[in-house]
MMTF fields as JSON, N, C-alpha, C and O atoms, coordinates in Angstrom:
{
  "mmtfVersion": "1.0.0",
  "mmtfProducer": "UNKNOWN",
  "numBonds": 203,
  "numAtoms": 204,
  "numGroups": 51,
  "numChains": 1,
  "numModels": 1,
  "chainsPerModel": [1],
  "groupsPerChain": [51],
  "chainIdList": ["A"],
  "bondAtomList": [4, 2, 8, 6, 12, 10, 16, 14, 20, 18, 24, 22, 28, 26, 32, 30, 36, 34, 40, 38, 44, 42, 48, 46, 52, 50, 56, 54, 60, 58, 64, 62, 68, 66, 72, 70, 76, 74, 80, 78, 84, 82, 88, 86, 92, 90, 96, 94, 100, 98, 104, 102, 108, 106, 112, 110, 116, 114, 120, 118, 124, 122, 128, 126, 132, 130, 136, 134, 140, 138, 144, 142, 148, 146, 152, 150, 156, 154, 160, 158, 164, 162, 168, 166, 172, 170, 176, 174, 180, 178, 184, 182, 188, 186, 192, 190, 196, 194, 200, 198],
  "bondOrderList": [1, 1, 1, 1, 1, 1, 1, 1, 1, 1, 1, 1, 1, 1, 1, 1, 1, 1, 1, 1, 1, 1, 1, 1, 1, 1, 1, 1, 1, 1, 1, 1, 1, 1, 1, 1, 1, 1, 1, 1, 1, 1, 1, 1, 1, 1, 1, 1, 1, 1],
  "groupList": [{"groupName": "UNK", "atomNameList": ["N", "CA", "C", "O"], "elementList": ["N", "C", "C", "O"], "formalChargeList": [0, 0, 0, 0], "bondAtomList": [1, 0, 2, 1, 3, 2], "bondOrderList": [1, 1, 2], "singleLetterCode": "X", "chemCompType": "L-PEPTIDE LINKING"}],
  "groupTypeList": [0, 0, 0, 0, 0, 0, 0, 0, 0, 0, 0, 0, 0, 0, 0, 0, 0, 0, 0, 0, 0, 0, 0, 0, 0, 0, 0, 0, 0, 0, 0, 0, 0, 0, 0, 0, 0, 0, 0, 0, 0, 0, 0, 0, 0, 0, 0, 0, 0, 0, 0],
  "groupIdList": [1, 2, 3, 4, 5, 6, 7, 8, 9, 10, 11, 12, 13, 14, 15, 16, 17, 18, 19, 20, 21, 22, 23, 24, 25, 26, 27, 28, 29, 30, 31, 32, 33, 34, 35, 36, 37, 38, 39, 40, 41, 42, 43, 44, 45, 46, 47, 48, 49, 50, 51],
  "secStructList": [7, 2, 2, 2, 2, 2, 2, 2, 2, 7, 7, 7, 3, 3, 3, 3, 3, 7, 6, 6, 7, 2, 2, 2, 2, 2, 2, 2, 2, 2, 2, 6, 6, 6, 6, 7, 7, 3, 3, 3, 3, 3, 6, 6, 6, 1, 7, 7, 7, 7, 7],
  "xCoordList": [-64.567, -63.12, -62.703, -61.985, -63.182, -63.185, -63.685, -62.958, -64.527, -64.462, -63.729, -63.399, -62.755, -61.926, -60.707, -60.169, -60.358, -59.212, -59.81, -59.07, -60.606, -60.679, -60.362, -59.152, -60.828, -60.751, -59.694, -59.651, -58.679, -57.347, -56.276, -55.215, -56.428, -55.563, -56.045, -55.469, -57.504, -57.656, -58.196, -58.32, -58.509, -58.994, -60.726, -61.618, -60.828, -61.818, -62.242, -61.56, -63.879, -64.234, -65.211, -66.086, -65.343, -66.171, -67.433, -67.491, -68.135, -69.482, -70.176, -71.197, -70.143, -70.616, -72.058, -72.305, -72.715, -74.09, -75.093, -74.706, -76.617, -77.203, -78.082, -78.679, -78.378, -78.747, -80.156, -80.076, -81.004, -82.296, -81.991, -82.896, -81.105, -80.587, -80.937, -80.425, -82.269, -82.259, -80.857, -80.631, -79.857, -78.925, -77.79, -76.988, -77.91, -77.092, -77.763, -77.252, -78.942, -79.891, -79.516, -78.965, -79.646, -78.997, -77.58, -77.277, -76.736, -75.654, -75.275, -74.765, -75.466, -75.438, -75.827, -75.147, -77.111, -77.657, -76.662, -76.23, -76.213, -75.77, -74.749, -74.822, -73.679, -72.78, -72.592, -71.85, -73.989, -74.094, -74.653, -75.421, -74.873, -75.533, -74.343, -74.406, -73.402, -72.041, -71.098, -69.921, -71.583, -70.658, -69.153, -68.106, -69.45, -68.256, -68.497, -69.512, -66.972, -66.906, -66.666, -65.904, -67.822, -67.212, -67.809, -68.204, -67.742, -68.014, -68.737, -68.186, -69.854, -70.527, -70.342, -70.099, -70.575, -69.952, -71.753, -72.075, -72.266, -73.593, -73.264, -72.884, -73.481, -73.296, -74.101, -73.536, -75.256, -76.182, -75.918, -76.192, -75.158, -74.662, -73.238, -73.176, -72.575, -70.84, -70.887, -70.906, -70.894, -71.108, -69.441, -68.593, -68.944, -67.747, -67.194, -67.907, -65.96, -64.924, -63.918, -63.375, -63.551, -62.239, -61.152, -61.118, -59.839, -58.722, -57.8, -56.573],
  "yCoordList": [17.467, 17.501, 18.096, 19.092, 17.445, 18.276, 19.67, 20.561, 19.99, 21.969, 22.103, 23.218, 21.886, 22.811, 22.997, 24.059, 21.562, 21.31, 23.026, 23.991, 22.927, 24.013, 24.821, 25.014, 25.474, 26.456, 26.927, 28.086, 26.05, 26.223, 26.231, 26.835, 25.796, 26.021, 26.974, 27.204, 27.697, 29.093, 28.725, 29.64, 27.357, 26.816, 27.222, 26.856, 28.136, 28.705, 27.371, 26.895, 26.875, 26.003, 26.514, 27.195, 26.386, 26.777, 25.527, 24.325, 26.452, 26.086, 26.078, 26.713, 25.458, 25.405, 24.812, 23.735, 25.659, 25.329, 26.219, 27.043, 26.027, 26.69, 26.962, 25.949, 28.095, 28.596, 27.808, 26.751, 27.939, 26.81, 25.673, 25.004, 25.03, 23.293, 23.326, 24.044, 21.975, 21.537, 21.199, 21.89, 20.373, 20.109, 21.33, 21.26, 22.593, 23.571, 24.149, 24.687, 24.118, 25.051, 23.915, 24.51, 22.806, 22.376, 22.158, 21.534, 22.541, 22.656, 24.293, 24.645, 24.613, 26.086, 26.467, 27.148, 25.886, 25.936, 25.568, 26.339, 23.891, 23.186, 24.181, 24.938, 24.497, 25.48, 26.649, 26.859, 27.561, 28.554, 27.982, 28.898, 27.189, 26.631, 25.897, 25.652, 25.818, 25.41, 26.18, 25.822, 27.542, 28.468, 28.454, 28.978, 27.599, 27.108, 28.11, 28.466, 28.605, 29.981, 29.113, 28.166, 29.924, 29.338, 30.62, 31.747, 30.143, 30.793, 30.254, 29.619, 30.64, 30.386, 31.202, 32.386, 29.996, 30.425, 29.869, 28.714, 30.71, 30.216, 30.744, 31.902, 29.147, 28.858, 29.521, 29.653, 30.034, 30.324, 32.236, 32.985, 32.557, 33.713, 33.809, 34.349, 33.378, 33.222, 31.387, 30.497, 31.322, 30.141, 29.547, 30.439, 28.125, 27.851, 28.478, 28.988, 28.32, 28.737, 27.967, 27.814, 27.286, 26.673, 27.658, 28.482, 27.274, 28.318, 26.959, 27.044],
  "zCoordList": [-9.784, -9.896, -11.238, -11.315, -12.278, -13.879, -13.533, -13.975, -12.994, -13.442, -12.632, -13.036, -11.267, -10.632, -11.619, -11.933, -12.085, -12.782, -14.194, -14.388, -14.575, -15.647, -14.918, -15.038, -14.141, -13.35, -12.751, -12.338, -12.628, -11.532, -13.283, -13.125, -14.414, -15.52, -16.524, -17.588, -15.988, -17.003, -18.543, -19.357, -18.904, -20.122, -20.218, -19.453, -21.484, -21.792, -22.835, -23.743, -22.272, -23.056, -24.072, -23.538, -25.482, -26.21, -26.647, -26.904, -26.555, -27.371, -28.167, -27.902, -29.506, -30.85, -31.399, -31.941, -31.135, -31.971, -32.699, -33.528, -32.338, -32.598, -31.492, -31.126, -30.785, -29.558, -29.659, -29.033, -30.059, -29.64, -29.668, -29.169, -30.023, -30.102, -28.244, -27.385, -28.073, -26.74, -26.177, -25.183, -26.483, -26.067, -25.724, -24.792, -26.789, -26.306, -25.436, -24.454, -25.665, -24.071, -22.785, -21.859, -22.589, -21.534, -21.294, -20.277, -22.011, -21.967, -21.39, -20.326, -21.858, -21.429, -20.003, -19.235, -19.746, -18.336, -17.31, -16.454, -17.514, -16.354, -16.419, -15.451, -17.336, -17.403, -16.373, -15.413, -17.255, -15.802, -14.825, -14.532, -14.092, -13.185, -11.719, -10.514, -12.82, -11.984, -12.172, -12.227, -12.315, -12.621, -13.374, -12.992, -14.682, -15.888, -16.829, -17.428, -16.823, -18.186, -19.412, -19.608, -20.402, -21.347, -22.702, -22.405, -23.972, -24.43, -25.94, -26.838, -25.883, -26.932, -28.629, -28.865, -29.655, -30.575, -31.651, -31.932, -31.874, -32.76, -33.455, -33.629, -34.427, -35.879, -36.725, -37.811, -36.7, -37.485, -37.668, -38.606, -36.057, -36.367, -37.403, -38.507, -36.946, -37.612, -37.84, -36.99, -39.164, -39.349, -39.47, -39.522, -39.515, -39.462, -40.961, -41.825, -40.999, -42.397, -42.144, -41.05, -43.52, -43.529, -43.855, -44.769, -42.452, -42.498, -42.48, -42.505]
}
């Protein structure tokens, strides 16, 4: 019921880590796996900045 609801209001969910983190690798999976857009943001590439 939660991913249609994403899905039917267009909310792009982001993802913040570091791409080998086990938890972002299974996060990512079930993700594509249930076909949930989202978009990954690794830290180690673009690390955070205070704005």
């Amino acid at each position: 019921m939660k991913i249609q609801n994403i899905h039917q209001n267009n909310t792009m969910l982001h993802i913040v880590g570091i791409k080998n983190c086990n938890k972002i690798r299974d996060t990512k999976k079930w993700m594509d796996e249930h076909d949930v857009e989202y978009e990954f943001i690794d830290v180690k590439k673009d690390p955070l900045t205070r704005e």
